[in-house]
Backbone and ligand atoms as CSV (ligand in chain L), in Angstrom:
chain,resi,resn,atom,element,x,y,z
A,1,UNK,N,N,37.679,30.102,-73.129
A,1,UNK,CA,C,37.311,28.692,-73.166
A,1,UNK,C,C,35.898,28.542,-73.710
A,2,UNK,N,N,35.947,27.339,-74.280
A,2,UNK,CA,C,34.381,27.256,-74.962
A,2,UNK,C,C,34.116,25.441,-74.718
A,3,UNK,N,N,32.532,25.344,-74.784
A,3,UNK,CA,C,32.405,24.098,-74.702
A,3,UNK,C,C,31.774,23.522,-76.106
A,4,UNK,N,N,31.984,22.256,-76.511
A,4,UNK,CA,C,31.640,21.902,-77.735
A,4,UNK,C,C,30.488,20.552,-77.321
A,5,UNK,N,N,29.153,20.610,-77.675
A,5,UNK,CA,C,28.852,19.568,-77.548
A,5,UNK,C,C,29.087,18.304,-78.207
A,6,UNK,N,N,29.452,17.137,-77.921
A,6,UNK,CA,C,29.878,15.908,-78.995
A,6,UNK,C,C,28.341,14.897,-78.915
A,7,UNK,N,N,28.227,14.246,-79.914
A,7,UNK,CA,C,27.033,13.490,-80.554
A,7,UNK,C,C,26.569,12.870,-79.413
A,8,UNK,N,N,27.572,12.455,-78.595
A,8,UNK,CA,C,27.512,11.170,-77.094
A,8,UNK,C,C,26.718,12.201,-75.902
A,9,UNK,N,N,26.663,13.294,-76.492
A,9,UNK,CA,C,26.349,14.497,-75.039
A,9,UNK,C,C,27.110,14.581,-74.249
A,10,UNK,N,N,27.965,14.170,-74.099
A,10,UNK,CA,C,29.827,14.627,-73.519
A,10,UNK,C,C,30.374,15.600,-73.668
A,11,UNK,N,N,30.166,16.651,-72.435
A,11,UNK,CA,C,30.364,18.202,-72.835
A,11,UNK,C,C,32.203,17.813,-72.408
A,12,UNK,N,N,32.897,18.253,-73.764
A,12,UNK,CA,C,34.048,18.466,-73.091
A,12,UNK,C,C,34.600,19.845,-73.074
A,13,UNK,N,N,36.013,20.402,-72.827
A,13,UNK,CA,C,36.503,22.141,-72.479
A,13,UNK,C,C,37.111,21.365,-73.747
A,14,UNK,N,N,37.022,23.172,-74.810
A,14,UNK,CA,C,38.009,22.906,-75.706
A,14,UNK,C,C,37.906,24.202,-75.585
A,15,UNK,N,N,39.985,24.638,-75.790
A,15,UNK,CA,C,40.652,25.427,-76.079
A,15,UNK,C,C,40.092,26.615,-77.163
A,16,UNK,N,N,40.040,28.006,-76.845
A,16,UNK,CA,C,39.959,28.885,-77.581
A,16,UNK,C,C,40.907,28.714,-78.787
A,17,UNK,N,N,40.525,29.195,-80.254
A,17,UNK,CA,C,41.734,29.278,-81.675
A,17,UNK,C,C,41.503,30.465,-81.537
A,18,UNK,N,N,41.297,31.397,-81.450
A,18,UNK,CA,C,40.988,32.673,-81.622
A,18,UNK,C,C,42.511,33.760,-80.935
A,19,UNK,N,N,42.713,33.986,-81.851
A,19,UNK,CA,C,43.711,34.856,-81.520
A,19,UNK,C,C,43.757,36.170,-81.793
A,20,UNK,N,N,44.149,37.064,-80.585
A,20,UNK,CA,C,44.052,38.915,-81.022
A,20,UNK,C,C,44.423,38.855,-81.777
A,21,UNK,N,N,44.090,39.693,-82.867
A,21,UNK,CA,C,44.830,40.497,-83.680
A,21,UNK,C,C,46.255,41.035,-84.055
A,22,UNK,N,N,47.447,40.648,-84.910
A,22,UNK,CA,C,48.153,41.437,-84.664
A,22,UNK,C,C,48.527,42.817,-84.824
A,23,UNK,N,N,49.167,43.453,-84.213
A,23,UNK,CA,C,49.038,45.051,-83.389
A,23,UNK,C,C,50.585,45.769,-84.229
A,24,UNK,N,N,50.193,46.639,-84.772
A,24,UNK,CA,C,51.512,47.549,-85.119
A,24,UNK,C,C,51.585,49.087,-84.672
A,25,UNK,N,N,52.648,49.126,-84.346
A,25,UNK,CA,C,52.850,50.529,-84.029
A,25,UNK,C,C,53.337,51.628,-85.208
A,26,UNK,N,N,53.128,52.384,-84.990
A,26,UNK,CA,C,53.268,53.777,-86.031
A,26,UNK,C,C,54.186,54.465,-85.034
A,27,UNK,N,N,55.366,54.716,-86.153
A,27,UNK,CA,C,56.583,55.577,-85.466
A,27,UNK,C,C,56.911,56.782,-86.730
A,28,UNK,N,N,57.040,58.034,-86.037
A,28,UNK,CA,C,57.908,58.704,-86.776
A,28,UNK,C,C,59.038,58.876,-86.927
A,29,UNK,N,N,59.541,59.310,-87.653
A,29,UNK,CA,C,61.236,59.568,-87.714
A,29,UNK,C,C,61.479,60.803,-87.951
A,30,UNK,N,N,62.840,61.150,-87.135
A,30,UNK,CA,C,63.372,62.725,-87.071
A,30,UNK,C,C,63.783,63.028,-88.780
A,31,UNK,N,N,64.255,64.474,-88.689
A,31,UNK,CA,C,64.933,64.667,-89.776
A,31,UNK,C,C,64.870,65.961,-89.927
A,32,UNK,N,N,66.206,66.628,-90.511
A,32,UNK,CA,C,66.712,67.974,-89.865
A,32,UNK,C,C,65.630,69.417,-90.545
A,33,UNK,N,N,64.525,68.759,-91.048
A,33,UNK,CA,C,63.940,70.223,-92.085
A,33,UNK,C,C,62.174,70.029,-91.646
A,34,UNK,N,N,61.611,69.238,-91.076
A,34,UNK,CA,C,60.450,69.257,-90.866
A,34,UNK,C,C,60.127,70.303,-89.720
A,35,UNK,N,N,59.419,71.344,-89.931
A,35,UNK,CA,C,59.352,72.104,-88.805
A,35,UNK,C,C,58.432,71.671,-87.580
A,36,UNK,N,N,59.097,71.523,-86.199
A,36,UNK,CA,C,58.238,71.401,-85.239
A,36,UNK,C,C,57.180,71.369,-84.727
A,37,UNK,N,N,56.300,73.158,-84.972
A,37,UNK,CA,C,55.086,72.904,-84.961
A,37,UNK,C,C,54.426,72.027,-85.875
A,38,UNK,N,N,54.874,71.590,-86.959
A,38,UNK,CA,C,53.972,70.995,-87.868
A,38,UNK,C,C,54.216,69.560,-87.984
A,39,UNK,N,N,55.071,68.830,-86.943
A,39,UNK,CA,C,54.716,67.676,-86.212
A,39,UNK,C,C,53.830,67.622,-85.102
A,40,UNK,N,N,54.064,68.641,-84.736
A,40,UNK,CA,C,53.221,68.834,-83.518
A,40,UNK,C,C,51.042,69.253,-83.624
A,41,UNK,N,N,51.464,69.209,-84.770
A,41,UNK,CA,C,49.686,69.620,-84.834
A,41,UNK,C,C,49.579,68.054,-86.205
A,42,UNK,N,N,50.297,67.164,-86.429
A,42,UNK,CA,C,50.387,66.076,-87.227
A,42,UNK,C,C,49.713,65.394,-86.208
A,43,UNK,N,N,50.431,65.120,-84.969
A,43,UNK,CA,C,49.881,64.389,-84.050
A,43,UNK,C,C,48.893,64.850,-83.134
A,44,UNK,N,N,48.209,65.907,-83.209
A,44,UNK,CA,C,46.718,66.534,-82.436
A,44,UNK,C,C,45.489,65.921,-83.688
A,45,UNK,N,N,46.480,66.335,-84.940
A,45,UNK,CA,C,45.583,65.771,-86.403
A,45,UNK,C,C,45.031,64.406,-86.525
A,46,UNK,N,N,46.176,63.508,-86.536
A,46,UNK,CA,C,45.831,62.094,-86.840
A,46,UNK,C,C,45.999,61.195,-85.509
A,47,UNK,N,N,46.396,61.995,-84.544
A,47,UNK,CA,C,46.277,60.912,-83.600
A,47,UNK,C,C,45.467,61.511,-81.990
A,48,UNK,N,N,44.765,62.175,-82.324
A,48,UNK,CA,C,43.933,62.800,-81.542
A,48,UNK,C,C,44.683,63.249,-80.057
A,49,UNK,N,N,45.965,63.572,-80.040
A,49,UNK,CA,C,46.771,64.056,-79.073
A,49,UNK,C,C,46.605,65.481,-78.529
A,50,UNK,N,N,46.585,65.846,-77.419
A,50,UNK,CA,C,46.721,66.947,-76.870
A,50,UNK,C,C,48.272,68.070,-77.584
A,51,UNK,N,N,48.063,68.764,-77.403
A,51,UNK,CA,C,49.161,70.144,-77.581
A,51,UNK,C,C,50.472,68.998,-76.898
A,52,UNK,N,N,50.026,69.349,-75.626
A,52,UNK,CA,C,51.050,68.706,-74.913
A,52,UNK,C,C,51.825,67.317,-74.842
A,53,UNK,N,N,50.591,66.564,-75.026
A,53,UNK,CA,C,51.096,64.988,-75.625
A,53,UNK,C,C,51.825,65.410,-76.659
A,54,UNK,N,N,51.100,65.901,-77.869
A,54,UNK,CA,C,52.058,66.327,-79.042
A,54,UNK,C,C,53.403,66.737,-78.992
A,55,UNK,N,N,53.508,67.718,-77.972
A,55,UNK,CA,C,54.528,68.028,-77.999
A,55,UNK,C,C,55.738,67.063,-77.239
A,56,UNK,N,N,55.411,66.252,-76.599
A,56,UNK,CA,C,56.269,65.239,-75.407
A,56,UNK,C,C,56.710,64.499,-76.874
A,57,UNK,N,N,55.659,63.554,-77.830
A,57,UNK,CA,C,56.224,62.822,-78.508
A,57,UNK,C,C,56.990,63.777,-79.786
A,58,UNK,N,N,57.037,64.504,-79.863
A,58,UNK,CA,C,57.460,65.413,-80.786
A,58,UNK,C,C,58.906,65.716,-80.618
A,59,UNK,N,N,59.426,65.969,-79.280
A,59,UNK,CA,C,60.724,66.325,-78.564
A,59,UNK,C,C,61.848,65.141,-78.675
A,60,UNK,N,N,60.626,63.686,-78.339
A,60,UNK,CA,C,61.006,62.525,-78.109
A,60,UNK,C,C,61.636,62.025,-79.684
A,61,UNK,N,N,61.140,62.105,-81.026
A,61,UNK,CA,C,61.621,62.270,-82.020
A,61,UNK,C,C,62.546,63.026,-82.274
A,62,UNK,N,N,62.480,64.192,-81.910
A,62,UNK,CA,C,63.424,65.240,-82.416
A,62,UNK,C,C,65.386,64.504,-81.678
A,63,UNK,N,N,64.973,64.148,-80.244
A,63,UNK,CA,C,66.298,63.781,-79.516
A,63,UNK,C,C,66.387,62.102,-79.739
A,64,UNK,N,N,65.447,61.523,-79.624
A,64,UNK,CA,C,65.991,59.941,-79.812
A,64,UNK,C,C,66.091,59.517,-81.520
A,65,UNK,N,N,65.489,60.409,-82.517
A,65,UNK,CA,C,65.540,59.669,-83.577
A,65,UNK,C,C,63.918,58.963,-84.009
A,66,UNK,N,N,63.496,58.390,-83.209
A,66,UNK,CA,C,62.155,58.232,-83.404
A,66,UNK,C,C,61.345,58.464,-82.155
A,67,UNK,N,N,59.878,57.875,-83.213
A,67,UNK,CA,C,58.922,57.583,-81.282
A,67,UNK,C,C,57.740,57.342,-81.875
A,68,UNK,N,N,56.732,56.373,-80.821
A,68,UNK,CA,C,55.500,55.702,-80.952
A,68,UNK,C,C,54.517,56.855,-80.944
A,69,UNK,N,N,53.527,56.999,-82.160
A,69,UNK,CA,C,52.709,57.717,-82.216
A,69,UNK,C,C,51.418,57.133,-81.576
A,70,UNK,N,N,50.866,55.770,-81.804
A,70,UNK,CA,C,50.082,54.682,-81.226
A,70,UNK,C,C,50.092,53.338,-81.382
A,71,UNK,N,N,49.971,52.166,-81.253
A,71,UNK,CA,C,49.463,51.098,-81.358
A,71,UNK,C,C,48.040,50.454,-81.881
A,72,UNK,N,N,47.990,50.330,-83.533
A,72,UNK,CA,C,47.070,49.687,-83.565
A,72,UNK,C,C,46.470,48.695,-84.945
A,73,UNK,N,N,45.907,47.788,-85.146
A,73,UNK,CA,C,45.501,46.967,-85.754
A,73,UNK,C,C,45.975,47.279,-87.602
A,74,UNK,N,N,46.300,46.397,-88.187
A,74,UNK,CA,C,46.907,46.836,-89.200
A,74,UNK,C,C,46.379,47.344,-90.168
A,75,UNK,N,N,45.291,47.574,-90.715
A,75,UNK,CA,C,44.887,48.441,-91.687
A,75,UNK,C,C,44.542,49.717,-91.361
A,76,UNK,N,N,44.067,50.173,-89.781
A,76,UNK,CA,C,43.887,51.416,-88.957
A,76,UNK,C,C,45.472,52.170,-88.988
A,77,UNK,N,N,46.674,50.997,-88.754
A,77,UNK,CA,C,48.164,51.819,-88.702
A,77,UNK,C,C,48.430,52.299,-90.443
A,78,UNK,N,N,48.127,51.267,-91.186
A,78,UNK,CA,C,48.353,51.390,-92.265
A,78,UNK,C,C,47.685,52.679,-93.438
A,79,UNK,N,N,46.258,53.176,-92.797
A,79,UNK,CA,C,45.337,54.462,-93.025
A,79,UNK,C,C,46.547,55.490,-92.454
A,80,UNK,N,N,47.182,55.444,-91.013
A,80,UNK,CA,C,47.573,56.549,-90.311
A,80,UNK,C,C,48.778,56.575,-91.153
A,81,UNK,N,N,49.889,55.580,-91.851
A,81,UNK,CA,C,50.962,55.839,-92.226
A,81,UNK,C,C,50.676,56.683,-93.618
A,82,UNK,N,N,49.142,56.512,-94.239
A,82,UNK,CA,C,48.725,56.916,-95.415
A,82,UNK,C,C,49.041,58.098,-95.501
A,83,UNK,N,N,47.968,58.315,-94.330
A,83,UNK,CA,C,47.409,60.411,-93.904
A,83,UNK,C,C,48.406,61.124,-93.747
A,84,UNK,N,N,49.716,60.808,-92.647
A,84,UNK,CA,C,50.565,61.479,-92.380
A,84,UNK,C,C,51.734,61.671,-93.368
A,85,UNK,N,N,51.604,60.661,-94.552
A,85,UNK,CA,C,52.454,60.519,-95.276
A,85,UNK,C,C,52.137,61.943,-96.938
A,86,UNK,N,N,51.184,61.826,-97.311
A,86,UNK,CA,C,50.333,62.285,-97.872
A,86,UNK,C,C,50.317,63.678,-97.210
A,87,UNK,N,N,49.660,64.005,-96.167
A,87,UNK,CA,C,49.864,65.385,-95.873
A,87,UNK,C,C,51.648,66.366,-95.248
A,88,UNK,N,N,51.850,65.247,-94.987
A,88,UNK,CA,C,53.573,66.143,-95.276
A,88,UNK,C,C,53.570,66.450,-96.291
A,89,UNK,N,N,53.960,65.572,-97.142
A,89,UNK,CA,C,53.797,65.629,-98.651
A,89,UNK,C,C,53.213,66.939,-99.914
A,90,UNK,N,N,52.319,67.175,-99.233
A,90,UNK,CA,C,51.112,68.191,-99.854
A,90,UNK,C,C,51.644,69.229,-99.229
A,91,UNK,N,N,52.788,69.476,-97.962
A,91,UNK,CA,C,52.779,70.469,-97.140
A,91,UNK,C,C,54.553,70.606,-97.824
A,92,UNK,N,N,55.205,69.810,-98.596
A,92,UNK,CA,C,56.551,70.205,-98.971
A,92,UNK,C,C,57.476,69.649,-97.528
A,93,UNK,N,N,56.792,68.609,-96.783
A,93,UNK,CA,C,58.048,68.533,-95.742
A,93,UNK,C,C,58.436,66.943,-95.919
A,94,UNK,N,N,59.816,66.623,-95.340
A,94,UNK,CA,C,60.254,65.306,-96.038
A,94,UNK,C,C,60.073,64.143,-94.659
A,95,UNK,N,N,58.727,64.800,-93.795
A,95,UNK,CA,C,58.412,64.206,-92.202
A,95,UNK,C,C,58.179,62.391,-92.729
A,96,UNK,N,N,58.382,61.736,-92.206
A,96,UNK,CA,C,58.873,60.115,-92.609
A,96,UNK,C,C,57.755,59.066,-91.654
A,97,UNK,N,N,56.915,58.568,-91.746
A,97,UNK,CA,C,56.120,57.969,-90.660
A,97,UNK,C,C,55.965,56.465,-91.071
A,98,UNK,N,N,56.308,55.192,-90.425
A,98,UNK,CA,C,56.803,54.359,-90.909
A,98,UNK,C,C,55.333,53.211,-89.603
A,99,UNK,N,N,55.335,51.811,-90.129
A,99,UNK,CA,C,54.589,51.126,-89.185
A,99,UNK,C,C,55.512,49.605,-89.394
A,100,UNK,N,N,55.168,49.207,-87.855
A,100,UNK,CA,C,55.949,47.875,-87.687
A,100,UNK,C,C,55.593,46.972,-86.680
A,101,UNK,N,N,55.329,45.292,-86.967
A,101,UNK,CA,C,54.515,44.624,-86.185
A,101,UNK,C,C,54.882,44.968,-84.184
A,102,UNK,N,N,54.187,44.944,-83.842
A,102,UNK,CA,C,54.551,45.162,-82.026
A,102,UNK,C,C,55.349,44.222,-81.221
L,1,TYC,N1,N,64.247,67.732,-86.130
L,1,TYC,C1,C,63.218,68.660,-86.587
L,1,TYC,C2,C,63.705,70.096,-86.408
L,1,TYC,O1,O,64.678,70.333,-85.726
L,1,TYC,C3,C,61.883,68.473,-85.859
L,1,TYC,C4,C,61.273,67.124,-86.106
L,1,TYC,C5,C,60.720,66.411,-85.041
L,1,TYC,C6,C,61.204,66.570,-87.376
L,1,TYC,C7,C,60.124,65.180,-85.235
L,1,TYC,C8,C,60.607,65.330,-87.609
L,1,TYC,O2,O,59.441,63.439,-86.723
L,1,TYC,C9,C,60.066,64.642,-86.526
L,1,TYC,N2,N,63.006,71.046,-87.022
């Protein structure tokens, strides 16, 4: 909430316009030739994950098909879909990393 002063000195409440940001998530997708460890150190790489985190969302791809790497603001998701896209790439694997509003 914010107050606006008017010419009369009549403080009235006017409504915030300000709205968060919208938020996208970064998901990977499975697929039968990307080798494991090298999802698994993708996400210690670009998404500052532990071994173990890595590996939880890593499993979670491998059996559901996809999974949330993070949540965040769209040109930050849009850098991460860059990096990960780009370094598969350079590495010969066909690993798929995709972003979509939240
Ligand atoms: N399905 C892959 C395998 O069996 C592993 C994998 C996991 C690939 C996650 C991509 O986003 C992925 N080697």
């Amino acid at each position: 909430m914010a107050t606006h002063k008017q010419s009369d000195s009549v403080l009235e409440v006017q409504k915030s316009k300000v709205k968060p940001p919208p938020m996208f998530k970064v998901l990977l997708l499975n697929d039968d030739f990307t080798p494991m460890d090298f999802v698994v150190l993708v996400l210690q790489k670009f998404f500052n994950m532990t071994r173990e985190q890595a590996t939880q969302v890593m499993l979670k791809v491998h059996r559901e098909g996809m999974g949330v790497c993070g949540v965040f603001p769209r040109d930050v998701a849009a850098t991460k879909v860059e990096q990960v896209s780009s370094y598969a790439r350079q590495h010969q694997h066909p690993l798929a990393c995709v972003m979509e509003e939240n």
